[in-house]
PDB file of N, CA, C and O in Angstrom:
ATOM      1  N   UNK A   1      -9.037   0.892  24.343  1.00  0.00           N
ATOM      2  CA  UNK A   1      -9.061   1.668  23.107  1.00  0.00           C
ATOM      3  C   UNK A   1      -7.636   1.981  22.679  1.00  0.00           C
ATOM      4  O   UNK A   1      -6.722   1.896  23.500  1.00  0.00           O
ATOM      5  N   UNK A   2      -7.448   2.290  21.592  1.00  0.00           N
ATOM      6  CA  UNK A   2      -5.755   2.268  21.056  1.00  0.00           C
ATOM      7  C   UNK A   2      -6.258   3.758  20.276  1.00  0.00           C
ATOM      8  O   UNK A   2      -7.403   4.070  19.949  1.00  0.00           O
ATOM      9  N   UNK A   3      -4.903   4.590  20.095  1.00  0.00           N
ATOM     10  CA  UNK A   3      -4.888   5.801  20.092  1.00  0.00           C
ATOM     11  C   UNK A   3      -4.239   5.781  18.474  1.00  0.00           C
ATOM     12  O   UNK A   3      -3.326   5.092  18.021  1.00  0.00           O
ATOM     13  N   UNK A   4      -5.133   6.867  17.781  1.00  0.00           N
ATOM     14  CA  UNK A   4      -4.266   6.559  15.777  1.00  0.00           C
ATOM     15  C   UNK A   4      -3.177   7.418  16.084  1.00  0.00           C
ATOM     16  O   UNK A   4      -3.292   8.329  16.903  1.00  0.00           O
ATOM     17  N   UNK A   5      -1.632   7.061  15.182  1.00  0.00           N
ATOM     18  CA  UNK A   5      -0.988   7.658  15.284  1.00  0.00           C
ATOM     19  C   UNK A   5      -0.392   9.029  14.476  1.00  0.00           C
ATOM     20  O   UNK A   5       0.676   9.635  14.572  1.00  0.00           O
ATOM     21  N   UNK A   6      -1.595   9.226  13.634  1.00  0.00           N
ATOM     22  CA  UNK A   6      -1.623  10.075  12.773  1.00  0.00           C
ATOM     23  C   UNK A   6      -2.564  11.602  13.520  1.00  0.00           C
ATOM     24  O   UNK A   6      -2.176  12.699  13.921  1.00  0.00           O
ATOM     25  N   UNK A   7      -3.631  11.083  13.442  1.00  0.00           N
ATOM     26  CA  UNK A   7      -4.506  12.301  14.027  1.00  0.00           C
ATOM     27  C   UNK A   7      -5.165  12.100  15.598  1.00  0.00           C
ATOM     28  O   UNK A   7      -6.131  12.748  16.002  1.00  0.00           O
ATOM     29  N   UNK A   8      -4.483  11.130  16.345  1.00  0.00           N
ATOM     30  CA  UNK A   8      -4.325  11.301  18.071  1.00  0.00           C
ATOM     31  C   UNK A   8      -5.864  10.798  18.217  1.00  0.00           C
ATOM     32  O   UNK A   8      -6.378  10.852  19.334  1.00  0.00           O
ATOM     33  N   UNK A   9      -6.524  10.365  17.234  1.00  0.00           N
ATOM     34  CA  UNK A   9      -8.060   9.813  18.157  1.00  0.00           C
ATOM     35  C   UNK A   9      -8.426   9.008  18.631  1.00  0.00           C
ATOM     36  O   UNK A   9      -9.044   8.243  17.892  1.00  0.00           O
ATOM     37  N   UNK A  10      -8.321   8.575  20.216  1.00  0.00           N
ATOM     38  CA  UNK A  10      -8.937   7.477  20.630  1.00  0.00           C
ATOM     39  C   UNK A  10      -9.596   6.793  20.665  1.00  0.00           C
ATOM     40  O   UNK A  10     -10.443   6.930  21.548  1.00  0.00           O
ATOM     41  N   UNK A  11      -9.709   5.514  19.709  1.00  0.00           N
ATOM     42  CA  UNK A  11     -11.000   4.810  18.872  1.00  0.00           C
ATOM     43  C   UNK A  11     -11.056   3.527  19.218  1.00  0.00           C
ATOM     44  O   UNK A  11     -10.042   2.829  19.223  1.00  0.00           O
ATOM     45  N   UNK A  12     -12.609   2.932  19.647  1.00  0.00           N
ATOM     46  CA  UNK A  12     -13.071   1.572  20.026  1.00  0.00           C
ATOM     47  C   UNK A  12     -11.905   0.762  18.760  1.00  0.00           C
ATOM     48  O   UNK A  12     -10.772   0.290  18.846  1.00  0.00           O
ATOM     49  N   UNK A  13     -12.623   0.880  17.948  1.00  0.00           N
ATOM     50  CA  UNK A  13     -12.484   0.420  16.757  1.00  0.00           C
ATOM     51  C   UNK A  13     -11.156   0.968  15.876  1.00  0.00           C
ATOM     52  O   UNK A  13     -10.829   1.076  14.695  1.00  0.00           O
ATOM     53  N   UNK A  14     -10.809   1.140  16.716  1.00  0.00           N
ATOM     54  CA  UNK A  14      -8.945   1.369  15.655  1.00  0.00           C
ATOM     55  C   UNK A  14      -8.639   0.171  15.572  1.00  0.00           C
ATOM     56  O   UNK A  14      -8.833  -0.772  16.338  1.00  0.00           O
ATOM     57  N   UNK A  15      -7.931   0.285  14.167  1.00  0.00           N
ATOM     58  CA  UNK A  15      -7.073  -1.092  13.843  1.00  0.00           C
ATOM     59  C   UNK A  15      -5.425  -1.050  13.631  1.00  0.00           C
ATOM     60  O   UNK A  15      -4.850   0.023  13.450  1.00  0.00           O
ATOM     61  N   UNK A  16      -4.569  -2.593  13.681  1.00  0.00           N
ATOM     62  CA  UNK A  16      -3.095  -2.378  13.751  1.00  0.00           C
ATOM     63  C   UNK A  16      -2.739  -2.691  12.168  1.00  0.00           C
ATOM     64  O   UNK A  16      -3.261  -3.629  11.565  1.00  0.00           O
ATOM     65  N   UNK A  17      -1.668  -1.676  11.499  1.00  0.00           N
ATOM     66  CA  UNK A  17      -1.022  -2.302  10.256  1.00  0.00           C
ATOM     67  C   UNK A  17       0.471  -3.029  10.609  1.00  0.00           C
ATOM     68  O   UNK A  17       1.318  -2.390  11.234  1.00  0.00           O
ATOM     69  N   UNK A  18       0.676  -4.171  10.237  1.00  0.00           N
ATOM     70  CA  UNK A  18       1.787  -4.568  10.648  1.00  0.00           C
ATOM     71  C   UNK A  18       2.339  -4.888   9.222  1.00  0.00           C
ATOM     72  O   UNK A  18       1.750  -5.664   8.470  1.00  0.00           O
ATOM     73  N   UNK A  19       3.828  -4.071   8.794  1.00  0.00           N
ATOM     74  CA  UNK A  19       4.598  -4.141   7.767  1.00  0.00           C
ATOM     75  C   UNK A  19       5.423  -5.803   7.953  1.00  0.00           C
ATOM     76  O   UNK A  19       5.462  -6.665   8.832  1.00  0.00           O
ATOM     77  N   UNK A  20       5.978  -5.627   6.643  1.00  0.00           N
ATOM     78  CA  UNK A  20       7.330  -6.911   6.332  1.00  0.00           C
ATOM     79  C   UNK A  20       8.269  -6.971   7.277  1.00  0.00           C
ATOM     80  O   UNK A  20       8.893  -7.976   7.619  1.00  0.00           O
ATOM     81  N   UNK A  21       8.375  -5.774   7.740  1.00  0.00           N
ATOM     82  CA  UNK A  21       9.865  -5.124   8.491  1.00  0.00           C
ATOM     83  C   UNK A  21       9.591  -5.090   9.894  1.00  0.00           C
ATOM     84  O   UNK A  21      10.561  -4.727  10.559  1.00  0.00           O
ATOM     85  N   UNK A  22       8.327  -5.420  10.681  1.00  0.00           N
ATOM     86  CA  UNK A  22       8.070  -6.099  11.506  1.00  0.00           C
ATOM     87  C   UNK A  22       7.300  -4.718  12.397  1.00  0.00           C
ATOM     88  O   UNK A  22       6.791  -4.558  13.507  1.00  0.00           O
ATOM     89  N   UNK A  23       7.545  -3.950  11.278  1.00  0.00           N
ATOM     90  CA  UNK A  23       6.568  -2.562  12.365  1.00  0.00           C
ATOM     91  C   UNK A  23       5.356  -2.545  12.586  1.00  0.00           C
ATOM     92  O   UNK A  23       4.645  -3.292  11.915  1.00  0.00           O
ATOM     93  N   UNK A  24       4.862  -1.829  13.426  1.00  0.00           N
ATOM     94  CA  UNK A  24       3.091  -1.798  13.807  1.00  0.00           C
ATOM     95  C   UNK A  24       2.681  -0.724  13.790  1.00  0.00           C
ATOM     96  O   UNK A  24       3.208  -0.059  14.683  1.00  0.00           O
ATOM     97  N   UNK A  25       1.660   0.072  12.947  1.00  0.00           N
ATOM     98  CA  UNK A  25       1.165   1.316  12.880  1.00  0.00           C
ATOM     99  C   UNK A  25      -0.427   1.372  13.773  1.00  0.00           C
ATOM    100  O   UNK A  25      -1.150   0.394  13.587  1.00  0.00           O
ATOM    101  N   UNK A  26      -0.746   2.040  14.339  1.00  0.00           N
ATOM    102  CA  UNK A  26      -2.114   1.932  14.429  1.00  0.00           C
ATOM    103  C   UNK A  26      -3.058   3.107  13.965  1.00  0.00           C
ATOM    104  O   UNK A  26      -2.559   4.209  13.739  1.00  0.00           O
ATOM    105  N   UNK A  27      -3.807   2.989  13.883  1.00  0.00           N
ATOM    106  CA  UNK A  27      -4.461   3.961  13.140  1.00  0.00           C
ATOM    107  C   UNK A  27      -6.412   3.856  13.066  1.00  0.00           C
ATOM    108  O   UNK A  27      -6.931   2.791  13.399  1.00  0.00           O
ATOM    109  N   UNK A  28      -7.267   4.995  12.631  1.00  0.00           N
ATOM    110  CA  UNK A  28      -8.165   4.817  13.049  1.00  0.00           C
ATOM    111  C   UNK A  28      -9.773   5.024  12.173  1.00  0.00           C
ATOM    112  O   UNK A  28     -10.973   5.017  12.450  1.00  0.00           O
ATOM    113  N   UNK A  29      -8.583   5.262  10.575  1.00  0.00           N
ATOM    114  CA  UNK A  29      -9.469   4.973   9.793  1.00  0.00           C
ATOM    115  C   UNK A  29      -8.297   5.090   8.485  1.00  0.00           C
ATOM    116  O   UNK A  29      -7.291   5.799   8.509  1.00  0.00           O
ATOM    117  N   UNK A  30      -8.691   4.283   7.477  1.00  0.00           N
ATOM    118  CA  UNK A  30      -8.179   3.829   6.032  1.00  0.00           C
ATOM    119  C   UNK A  30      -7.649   5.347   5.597  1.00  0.00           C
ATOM    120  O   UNK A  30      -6.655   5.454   4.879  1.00  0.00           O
ATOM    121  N   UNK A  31      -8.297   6.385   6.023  1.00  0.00           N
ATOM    122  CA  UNK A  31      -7.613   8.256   5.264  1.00  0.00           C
ATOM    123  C   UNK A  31      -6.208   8.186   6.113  1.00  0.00           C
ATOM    124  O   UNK A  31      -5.166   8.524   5.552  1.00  0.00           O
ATOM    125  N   UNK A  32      -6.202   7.716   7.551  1.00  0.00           N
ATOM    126  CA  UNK A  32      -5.124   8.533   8.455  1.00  0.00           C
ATOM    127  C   UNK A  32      -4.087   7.046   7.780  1.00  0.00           C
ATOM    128  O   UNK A  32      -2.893   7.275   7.585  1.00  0.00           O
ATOM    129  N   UNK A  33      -4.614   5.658   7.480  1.00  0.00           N
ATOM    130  CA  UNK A  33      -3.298   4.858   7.206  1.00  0.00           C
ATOM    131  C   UNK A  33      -2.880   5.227   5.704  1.00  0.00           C
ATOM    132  O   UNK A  33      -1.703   5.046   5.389  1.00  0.00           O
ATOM    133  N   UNK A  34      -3.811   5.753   4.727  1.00  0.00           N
ATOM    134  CA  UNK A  34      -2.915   6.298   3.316  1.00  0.00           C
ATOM    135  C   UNK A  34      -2.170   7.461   3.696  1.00  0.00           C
ATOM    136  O   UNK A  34      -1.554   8.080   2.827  1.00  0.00           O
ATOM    137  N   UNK A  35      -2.155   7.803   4.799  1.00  0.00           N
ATOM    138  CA  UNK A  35      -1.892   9.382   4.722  1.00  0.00           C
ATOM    139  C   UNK A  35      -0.309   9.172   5.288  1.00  0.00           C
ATOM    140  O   UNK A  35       0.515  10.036   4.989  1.00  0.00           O
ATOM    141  N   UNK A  36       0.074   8.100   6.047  1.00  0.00           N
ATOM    142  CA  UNK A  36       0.962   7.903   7.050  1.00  0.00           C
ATOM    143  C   UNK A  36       1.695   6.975   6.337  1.00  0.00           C
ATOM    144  O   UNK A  36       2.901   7.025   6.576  1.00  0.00           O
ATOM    145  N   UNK A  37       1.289   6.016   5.412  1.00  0.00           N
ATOM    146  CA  UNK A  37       2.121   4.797   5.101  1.00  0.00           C
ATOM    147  C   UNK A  37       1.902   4.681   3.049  1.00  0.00           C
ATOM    148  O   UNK A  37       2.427   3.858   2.299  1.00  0.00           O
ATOM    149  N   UNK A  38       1.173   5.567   2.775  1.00  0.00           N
ATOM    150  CA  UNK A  38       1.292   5.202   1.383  1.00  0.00           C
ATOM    151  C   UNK A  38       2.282   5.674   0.241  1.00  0.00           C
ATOM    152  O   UNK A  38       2.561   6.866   0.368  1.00  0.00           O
ATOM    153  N   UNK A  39       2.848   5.096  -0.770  1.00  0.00           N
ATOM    154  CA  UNK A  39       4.142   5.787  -1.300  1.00  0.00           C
ATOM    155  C   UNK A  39       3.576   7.191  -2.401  1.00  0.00           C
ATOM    156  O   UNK A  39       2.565   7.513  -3.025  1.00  0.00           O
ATOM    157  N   UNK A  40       4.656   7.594  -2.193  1.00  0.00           N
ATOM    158  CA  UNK A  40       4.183   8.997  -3.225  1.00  0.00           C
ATOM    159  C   UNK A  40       4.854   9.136  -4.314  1.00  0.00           C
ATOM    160  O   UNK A  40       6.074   9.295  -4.287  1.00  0.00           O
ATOM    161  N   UNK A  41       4.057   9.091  -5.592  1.00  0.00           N
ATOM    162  CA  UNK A  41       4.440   9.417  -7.006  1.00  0.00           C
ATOM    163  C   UNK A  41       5.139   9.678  -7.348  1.00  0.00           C
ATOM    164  O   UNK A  41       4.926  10.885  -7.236  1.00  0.00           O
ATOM    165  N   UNK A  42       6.548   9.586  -8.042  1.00  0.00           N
ATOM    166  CA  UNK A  42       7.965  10.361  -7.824  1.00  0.00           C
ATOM    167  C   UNK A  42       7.711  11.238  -9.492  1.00  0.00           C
ATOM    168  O   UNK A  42       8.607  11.675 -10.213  1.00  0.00           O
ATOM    169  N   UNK A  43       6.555  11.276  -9.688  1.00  0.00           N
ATOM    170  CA  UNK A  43       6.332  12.206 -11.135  1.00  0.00           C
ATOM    171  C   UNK A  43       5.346  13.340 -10.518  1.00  0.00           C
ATOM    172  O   UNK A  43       5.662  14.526 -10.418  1.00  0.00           O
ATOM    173  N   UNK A  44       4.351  12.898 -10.202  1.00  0.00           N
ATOM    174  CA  UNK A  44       2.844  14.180  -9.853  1.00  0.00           C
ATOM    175  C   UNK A  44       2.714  14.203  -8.596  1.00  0.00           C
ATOM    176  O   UNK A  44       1.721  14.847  -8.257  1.00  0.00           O
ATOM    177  N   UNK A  45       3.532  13.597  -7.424  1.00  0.00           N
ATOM    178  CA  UNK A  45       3.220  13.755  -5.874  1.00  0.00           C
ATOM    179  C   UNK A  45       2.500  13.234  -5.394  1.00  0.00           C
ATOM    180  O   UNK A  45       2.599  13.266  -4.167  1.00  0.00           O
ATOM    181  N   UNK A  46       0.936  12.158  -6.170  1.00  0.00           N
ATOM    182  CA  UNK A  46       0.149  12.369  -5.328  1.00  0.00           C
ATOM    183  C   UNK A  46       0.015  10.678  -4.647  1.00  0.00           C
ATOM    184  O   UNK A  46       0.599   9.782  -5.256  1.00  0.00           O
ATOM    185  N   UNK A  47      -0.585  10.424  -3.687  1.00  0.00           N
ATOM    186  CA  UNK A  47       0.083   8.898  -2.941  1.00  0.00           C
ATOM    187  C   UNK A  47      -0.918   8.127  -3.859  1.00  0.00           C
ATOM    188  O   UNK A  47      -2.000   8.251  -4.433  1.00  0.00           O
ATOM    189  N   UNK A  48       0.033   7.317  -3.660  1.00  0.00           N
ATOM    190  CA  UNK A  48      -0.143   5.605  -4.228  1.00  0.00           C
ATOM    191  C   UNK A  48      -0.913   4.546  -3.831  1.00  0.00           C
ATOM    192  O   UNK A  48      -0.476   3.500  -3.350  1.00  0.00           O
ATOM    193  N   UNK A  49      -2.607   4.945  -4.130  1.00  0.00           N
ATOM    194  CA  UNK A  49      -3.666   4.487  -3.354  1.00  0.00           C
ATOM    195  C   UNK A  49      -3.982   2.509  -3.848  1.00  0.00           C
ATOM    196  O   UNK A  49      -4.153   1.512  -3.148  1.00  0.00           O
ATOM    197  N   UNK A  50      -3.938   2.685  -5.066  1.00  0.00           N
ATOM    198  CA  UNK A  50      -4.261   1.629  -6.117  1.00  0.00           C
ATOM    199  C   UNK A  50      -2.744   0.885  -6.382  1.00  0.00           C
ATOM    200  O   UNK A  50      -1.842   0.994  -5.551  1.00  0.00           O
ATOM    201  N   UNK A  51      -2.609   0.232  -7.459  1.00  0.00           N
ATOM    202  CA  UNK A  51      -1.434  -1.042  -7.552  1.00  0.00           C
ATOM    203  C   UNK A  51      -0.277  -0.260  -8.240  1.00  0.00           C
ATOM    204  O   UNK A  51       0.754  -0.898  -8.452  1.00  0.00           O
ATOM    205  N   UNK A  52      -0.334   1.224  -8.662  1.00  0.00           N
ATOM    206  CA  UNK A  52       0.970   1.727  -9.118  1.00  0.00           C
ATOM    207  C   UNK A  52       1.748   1.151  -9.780  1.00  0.00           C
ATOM    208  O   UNK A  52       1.467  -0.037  -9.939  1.00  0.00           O
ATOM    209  N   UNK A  53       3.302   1.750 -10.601  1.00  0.00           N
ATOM    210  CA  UNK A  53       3.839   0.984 -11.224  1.00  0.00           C
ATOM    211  C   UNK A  53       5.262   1.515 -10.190  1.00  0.00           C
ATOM    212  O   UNK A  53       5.602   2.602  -9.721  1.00  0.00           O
ATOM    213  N   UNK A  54       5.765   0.286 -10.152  1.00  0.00           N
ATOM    214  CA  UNK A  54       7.792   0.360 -10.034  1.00  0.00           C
ATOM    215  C   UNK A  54       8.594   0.038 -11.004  1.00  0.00           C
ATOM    216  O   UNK A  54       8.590  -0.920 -11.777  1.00  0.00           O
ATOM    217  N   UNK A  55       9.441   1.138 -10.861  1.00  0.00           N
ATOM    218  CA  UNK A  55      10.734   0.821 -11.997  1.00  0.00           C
ATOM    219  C   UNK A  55      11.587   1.450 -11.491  1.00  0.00           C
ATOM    220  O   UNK A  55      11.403   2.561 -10.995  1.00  0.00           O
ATOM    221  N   UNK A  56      12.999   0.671 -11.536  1.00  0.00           N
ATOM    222  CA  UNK A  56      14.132   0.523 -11.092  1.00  0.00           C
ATOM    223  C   UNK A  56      13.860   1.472  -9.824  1.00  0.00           C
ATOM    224  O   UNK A  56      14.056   2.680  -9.697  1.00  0.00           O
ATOM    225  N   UNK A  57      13.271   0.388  -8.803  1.00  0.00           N
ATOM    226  CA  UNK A  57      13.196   0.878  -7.382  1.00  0.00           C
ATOM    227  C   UNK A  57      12.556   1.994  -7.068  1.00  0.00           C
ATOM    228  O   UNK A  57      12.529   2.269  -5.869  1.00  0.00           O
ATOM    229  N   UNK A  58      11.837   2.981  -8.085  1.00  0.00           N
ATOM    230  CA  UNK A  58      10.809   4.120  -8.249  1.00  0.00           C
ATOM    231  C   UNK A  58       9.105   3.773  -8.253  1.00  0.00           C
ATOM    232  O   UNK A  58       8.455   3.029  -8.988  1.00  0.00           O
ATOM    233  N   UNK A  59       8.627   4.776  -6.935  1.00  0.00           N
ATOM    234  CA  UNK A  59       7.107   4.404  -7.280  1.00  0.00           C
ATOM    235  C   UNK A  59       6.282   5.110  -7.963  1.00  0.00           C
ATOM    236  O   UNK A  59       6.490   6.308  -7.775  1.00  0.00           O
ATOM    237  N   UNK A  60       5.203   4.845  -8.869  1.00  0.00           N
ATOM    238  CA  UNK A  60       4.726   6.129 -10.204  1.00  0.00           C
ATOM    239  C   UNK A  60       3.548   5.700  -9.890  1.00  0.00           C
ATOM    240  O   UNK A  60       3.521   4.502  -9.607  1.00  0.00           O
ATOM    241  N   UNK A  61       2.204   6.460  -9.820  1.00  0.00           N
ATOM    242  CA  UNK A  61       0.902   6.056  -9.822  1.00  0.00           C
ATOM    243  C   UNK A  61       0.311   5.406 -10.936  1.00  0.00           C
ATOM    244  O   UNK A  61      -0.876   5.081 -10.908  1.00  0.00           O
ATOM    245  N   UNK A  62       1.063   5.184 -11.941  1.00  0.00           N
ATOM    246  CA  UNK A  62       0.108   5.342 -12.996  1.00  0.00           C
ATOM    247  C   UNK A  62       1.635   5.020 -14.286  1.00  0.00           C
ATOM    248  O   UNK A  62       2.690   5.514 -13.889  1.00  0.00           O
ATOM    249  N   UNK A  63       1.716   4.272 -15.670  1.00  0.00           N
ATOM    250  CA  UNK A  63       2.255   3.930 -16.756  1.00  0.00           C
ATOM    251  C   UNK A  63       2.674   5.273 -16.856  1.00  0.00           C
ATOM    252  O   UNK A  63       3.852   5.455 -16.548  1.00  0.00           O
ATOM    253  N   UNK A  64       1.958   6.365 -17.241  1.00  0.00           N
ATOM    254  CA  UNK A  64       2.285   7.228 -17.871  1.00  0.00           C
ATOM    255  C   UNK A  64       3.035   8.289 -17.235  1.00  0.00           C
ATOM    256  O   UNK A  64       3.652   9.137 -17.879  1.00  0.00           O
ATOM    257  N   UNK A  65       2.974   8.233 -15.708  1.00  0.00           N
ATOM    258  CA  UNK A  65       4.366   8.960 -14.973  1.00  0.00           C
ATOM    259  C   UNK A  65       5.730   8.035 -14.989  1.00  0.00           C
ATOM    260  O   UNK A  65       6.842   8.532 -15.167  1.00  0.00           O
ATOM    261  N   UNK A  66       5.543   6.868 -14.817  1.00  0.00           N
ATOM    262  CA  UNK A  66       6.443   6.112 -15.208  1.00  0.00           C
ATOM    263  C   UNK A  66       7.329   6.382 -16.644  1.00  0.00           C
ATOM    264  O   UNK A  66       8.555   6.334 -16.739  1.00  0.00           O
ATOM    265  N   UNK A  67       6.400   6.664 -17.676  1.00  0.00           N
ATOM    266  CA  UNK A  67       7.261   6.468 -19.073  1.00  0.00           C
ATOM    267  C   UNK A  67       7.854   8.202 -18.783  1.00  0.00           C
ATOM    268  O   UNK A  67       8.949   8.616 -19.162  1.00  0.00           O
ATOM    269  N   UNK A  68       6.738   9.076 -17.971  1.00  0.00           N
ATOM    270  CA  UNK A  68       7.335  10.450 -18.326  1.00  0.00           C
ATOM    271  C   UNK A  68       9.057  10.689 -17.648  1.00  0.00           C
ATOM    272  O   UNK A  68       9.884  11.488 -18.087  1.00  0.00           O
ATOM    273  N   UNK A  69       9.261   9.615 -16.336  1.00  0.00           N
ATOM    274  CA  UNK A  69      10.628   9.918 -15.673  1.00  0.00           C
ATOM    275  C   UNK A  69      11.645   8.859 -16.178  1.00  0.00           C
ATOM    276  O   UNK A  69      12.748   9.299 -16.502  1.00  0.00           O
ATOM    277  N   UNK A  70      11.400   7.355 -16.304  1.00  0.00           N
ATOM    278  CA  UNK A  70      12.073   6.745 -16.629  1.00  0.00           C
ATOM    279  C   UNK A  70      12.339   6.584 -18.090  1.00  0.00           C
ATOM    280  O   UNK A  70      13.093   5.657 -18.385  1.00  0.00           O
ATOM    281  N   UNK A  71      12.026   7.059 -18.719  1.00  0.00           N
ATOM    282  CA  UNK A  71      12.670   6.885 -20.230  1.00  0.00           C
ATOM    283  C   UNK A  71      12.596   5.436 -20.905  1.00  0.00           C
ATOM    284  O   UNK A  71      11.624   4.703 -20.723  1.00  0.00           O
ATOM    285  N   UNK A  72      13.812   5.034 -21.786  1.00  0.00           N
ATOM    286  CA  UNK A  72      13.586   3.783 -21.898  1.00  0.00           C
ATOM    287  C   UNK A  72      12.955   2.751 -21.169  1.00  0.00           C
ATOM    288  O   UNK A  72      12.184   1.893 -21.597  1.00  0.00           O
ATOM    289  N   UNK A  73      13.410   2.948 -19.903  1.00  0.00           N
ATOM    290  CA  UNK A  73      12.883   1.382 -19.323  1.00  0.00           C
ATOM    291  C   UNK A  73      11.447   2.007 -19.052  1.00  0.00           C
ATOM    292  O   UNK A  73      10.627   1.096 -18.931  1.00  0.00           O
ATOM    293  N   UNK A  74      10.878   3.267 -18.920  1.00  0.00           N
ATOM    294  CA  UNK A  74       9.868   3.875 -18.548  1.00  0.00           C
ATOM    295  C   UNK A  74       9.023   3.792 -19.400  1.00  0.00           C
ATOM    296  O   UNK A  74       7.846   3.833 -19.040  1.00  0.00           O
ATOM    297  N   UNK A  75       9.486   3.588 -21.403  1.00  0.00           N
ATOM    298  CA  UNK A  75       8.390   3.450 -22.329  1.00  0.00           C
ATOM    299  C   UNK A  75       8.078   2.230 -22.415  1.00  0.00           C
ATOM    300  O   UNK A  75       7.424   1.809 -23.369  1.00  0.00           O
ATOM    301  N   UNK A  76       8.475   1.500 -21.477  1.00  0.00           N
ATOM    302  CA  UNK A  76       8.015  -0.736 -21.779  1.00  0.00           C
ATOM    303  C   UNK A  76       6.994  -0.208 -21.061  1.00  0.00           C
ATOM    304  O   UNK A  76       6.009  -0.317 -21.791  1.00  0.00           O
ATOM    305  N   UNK A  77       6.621   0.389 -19.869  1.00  0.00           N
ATOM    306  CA  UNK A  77       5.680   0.162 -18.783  1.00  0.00           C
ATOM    307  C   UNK A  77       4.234   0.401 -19.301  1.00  0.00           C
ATOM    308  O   UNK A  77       4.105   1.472 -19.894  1.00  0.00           O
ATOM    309  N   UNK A  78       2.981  -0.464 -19.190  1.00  0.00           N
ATOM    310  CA  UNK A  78       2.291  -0.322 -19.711  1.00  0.00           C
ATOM    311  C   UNK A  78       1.111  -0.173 -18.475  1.00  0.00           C
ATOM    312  O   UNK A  78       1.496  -0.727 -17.446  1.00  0.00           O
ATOM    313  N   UNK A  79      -0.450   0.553 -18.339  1.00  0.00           N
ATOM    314  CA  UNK A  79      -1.315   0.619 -17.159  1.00  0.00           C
ATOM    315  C   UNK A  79      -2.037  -1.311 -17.982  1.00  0.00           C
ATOM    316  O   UNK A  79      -2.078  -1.632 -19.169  1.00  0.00           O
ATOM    317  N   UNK A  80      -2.406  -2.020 -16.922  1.00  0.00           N
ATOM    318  CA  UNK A  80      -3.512  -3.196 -17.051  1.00  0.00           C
ATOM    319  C   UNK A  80      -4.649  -2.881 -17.255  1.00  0.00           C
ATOM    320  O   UNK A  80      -5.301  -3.540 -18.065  1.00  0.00           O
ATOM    321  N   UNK A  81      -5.077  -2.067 -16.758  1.00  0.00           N
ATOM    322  CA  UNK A  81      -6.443  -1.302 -16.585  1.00  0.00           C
ATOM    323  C   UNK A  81      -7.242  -1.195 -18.262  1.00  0.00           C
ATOM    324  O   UNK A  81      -6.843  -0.420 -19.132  1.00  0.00           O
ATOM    325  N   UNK A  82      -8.257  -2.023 -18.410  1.00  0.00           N
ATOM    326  CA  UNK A  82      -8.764  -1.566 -19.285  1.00  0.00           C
ATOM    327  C   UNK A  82      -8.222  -2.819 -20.587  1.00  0.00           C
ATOM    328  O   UNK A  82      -8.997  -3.313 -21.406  1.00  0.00           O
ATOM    329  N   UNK A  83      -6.772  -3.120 -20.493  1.00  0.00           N
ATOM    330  CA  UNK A  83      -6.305  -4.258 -20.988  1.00  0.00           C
ATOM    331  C   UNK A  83      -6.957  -5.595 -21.215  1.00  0.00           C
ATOM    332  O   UNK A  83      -7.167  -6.196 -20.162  1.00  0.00           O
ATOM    333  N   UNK A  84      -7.312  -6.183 -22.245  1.00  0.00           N
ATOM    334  CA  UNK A  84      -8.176  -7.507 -22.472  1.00  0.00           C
ATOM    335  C   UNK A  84      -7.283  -8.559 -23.040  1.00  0.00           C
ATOM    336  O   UNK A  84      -6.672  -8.212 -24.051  1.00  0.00           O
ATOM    337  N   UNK A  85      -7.116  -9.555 -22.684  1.00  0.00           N
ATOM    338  CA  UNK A  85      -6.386 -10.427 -23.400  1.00  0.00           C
ATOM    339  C   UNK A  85      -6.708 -11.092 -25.042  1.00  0.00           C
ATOM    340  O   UNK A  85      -7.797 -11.610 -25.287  1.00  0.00           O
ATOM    341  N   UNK A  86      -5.864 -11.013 -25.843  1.00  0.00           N
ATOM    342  CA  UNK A  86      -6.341 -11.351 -26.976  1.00  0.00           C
ATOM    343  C   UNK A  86      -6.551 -12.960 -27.297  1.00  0.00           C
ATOM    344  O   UNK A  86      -7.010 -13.318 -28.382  1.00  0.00           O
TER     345      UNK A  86
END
């Protein structure tokens, strides 16, 4: 059994996250790996569950925290969501 490294529970069924950067997290359910490894909003705080937006090296949940911090380059950013191609 492998032990999560977030909330210490020793689980049959824990699984390993292995990053780019060659690290290994383990963990023992999908709440304790957002909780430990997901980025946080640099507008409203709250983590970055879904595909988020980046700009100039900043992570935003969402277009519209994006346009609220980055300004110019922040009003190009648009959400996909909901978007249809013409």
């Amino acid at each position: 059994m492998a032990t999560c490294e977030v909330c210490g529970n020793d689980y049959w069924m824990a699984f390993e996250v292995h990053t780019v950067s060659g690290d290994v997290h383990t963990f023992d359910s999908f709440e304790c790996a957002i909780h430990r490894m997901a980025p946080i909003c640099e507008h409203c705080q709250v983590k970055i569950v879904g595909h988020g937006v980046e700009v100039n090296g900043r992570f935003f949940c969402c277009a519209h925290c994006a346009r609220a911090v980055e300004g110019a380059v922040g009003a190009e950013i648009r959400d996909a969501v909901g978007a249809r191609p013409a």
